[in-house]
N, C-alpha and C positions, 0 to 999 in steps of 0.2 A: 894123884890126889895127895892133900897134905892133910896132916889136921898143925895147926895155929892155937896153943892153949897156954893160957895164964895159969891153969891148975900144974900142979908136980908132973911134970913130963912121966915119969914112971907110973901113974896113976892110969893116963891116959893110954899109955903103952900097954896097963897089963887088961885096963879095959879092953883094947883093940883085941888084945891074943885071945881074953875069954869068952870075947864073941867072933871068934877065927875071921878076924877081918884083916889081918896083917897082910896079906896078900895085895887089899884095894890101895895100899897106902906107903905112899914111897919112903916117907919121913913122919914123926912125930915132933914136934917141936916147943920148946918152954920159951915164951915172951910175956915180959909182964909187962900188964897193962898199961901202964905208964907210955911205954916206949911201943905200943905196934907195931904203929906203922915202920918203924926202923926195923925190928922183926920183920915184916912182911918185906921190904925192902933189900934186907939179907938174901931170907929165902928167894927172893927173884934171882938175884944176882948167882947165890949157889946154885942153882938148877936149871939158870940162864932161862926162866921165862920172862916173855913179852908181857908187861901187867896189861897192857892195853887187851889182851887175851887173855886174861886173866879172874877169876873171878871167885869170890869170898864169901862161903854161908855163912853170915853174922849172926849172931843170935843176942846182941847189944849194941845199942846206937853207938856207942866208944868204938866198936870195932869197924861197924861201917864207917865211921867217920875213917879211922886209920886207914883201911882201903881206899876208900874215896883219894884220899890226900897222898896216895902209894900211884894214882892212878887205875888200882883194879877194878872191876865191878863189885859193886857190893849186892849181895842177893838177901833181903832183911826172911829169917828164919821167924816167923811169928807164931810159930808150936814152943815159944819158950817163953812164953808168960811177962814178956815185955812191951808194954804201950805201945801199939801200934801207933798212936801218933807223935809219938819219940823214931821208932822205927822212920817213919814217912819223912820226919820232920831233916832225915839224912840223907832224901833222895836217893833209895835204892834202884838198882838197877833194874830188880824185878822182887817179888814177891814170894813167900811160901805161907803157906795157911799149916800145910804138914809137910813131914818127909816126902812122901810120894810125889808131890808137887814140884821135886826138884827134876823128876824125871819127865814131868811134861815141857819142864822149863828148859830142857838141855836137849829135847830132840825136838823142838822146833826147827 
């Protein structure tokens, strides 16, 4: 697992530690928005994933688009208080309504 954030990478990093989740997460990474998918494209390439196996909690239509366009799956996160029909309108690959839902969506 990555996290992929336009916010201050050290923000995100001291998030993860304060809620001792460093463990779940290989990397933390700073890409601004602008450029994601190039970001996500990186990241493939350093960690040598398959994007076609690949796949991205969006929680902004700009970011699924950037996966989409990387080849990943984009999974649209809709616990983040964005238009769901901005979300749809980017053809995700699957849906969340909440967090929990990511876990029904990955043991299929």
């Amino acid at each position: 697992l990555f996290i992929i954030t336009s916010n201050y990478e050290r923000n995100a990093r001291t998030f993860v530690e304060a809620k001792q989740l460093t463990q779940y997460f290989d990397d933390v990474c700073h890409v601004r928005s602008a450029v994601k998918a190039k970001g996500l494209s990186k990241l493939a390439k350093k960690y040598h994933l398959d994007v076609r196996n690949t796949y991205y909690i969006a929680n902004d239509p700009h970011d699924m688009e950037a996966a989409n366009s990387v080849g990943m799956h984009a999974v649209a996160a809709l616990w983040s208080g964005q238009d769901p029909k901005a979300m749809q309108a980017q053809h995700p690959w699957a849906h969340a309504n909440k967090p929990n839902d990511l876990l029904q969506i990955f043991n299929q």
